[in-house]
C-alpha positions, 0 to 999 in steps of 0.5 A, spaced: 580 491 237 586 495 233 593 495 234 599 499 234 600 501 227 605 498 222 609 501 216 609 497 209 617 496 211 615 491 216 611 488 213 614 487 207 620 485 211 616 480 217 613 476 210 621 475 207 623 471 213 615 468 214 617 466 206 623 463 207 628 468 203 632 471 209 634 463 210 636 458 206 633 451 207 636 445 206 634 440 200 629 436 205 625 441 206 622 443 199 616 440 202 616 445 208 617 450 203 611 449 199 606 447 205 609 454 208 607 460 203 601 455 201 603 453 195 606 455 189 604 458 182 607 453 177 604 456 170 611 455 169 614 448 173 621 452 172 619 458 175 616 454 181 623 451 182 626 457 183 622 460 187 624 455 191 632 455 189 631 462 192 630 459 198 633 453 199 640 450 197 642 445 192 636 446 188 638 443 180 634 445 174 629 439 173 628 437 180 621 439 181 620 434 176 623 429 180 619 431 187 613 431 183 615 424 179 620 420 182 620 421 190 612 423 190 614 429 195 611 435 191 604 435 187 602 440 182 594 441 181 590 446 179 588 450 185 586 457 187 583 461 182 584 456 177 592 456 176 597 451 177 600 450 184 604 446 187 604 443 193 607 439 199 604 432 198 601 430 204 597 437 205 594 436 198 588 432 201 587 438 205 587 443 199 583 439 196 578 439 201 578 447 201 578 448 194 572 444 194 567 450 197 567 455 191 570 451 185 566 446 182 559 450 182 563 455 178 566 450 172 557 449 172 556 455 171 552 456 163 557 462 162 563 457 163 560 451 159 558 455 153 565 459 154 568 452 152 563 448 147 561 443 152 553 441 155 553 440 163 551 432 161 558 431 157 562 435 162 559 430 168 561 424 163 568 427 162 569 428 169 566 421 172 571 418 166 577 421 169 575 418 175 575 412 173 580 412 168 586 415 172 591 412 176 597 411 178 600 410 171 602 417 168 597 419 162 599 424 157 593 428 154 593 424 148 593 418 152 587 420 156 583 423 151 583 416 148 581 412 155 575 417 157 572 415 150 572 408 150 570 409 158 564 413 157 562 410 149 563 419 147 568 419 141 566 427 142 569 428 149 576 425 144 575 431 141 574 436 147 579 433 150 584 434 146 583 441 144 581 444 151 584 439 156 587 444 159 580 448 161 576 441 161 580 437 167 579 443 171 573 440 174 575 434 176 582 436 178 577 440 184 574 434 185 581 430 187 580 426 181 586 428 177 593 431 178 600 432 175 604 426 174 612 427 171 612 431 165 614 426 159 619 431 155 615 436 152 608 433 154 604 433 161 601 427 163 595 426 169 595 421 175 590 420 180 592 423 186 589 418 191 592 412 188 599 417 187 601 419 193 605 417 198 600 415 204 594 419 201 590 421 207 582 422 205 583 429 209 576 428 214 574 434 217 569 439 213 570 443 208 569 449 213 575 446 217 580 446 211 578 453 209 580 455 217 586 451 216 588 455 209 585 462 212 589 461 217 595 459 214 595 465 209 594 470 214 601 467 218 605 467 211 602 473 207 599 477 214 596 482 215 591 481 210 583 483 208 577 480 206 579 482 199 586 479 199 583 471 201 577 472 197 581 473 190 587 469 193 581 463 194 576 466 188 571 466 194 565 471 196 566 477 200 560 474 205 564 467 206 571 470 206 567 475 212 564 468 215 571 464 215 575 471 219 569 472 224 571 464 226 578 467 227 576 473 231 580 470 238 585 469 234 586 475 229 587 483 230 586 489 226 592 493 225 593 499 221 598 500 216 599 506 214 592 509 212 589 500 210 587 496 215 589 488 215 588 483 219 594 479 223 594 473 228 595 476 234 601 473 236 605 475 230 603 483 230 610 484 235 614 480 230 612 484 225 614 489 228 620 488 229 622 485 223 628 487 218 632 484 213 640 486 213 641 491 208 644 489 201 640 482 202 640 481 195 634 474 192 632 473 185 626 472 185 622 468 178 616 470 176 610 469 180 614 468 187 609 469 192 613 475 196 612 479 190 606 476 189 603 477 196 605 485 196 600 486 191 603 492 188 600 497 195 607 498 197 611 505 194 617 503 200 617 496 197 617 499 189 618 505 188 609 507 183 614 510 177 616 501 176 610 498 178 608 496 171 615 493 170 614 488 176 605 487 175 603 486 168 596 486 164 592 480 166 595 478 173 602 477 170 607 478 175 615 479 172 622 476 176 625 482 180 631 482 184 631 484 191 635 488 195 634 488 202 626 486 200 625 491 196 624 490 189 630 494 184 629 491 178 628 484 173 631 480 171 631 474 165 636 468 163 637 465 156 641 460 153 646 462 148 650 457 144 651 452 151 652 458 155 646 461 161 646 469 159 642 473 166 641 480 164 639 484 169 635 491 169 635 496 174 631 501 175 635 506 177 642 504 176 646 509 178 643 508 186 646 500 185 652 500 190 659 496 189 657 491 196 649 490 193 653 488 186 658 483 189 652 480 192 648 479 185 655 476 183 653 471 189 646 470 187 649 468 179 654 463 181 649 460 185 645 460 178 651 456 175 650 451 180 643 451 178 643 450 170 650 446 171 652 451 165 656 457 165 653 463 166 654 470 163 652 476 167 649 483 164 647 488 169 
């Protein structure tokens, strides 16, 4: 059964509010922000924490690492198509459920092995030394790569280790043997994170009852979706993507948007449809924020084809972009000089920019000042 058609715009403007960028919240719920859009890509922990300085007050430039070290409310491991997210704490064990349908058969592949130097047979030894060697202590790379070795009698897995740990403790991280702890200065460290965590709860439903509750998380964020659009968010087949809708099917309606079809949960389609953003709305979003990320590069009435390119990179890179009113209107970049923040600001068509949408960028800037504890220059 369809429903009424929507336009890209109300999509576009229903998972702004969905997302957490038409209001603001406040510093207790950076947790709820994280379990909210489903995690957050931390390739880069800083862009992590401006996604959620984006939507949430009295958010300061190292914060994320004190959720994830100090009040443990925050875990980044890596997650959805091999990338480092973070999540609320308390959801981990249900992510981790999850992610264990399609992840750990892939880390077995002969492809994937060969790709990084290592046999099957060191590859289980490594990850049963993770298991055993990990705890709530932080290790770096170093630190662990010594204790695997004398766990496992493997002086070899030392030297994988220190040259791929970023590839090899992947494995284990699926498996819920591993997480990030605090970042050491420069270096990351390990813990595990059933001994980490706060009142770590063995989530015990199965694993297809996790993916229902990923599945169904998603479509309320990021909706209407396709079967494509989970499959590659979550690296999963097209027949079981298939299988996890049909579970749904009460739940879940099929709604035209402008020439695609997507699928939304049934009680949120009239929502959608009357969503807007008040006009001149102006966010700094950082790269891989998931608004931009969960548009996916379809909508001309979000961002105009000539500038696709400046926002969607080669190899699934995705830029920081200023938003106005939840349309993309250029990027944006910070960098220090001489003890001062400089924010220089591209627009795409700058003569269109009006004085309201740059006093609003004005705004968005202080609040940066309060970020970086810094002065700030703006260059627009």
């Amino acid at each position: 059964m369809s429903a009424q058609g929507l336009t890209w715009e109300q999509v576009a403007a229903w998972r702004y509010d969905r997302q957490g960028l038409l209001r603001r919240a406040d510093k207790a719920d950076w947790p709820e922000l994280a379990r909210r859009v489903g995690g957050l890509h931390a390739r880069s922990l800083a862009a992590a924490e401006l996604a959620v300085w984006a939507r949430a007050e009295e958010v300061k430039a190292g914060d994320m690492n004190k959720a994830i070290g100090e009040e443990r409310s925050l875990a980044k491991t890596w997650a959805m198509q091999g990338e480092p997210y973070l999540f609320a704490a308390v959801e981990l064990p249900l992510i981790l459920s999850a992610l264990r349908e399609s992840a750990p058969d892939y880390f077995r592949k002969p492809s994937w092995l060969g790709a990084r130097g290592i046999t099957l047979r060191q590859l289980d030894l490594l990850t049963e030394g993770v298991g055993a060697v990990l705890g709530e202590e932080p290790q770096t790379p170093e630190r662990l790569a010594d204790a695997v070795a004398r766990h496992t009698g493997q002086e070899s897995l030392r030297g994988l280790l220190l040259t791929g740990w970023s590839e090899l403790l992947r494995p284990a991280a699926s498996l819920g043997l591993l997480c990030f702890g605090p970042n050491e200065g420069e270096s990351v460290t390990f813990v595990r994170p059933d001994q980490w965590i706060k009142r770590w709860i063995e989530h015990s439903e199965k694993t297809e009852s996790a993916l229902l509750g990923a599945l169904r998380r998603y479509v309320a964020c990021s909706g209407p979706a396709t079967f494509e659009d989970f499959g590659r968010w979550w690296d999963m087949e097209a027949g079981k993507v298939k299988k996890l809708f049909r579970l749904l099917e009460e739940e879940i309606v099929s709604v035209p948007i402008e020439g695609r079809e997507g699928l939304a949960l049934r009680k949120t389609v009239e929502e959608i449809r009357s969503a807007a953003i008040p006009e001149g709305t102006v966010r700094l979003l950082p790269q891989f924020d998931p608004y931009t990320v969960s548009l996916a590069q379809r909508s001309t009435s979000v961002l105009a084809e000539t500038y696709k390119s400046r926002v969607y990179g080669s190899q699934g890179w995705v830029n920081p972009v200023v938003a106005v009113g939840g349309k993309f209107a250029g990027t944006w970049a910070t960098e220090e000089k001489q003890g001062r923040v400089e924010l220089k600001v591209e627009w795409f068509e700058p003569s269109k920019v009006r004085p309201p949408v740059r006093a609003a960028l004005e705004e968005e800037a202080a609040r940066l000042v309060e970020y970086y504890e810094s002065e700030l220059i703006l260059r627009c």
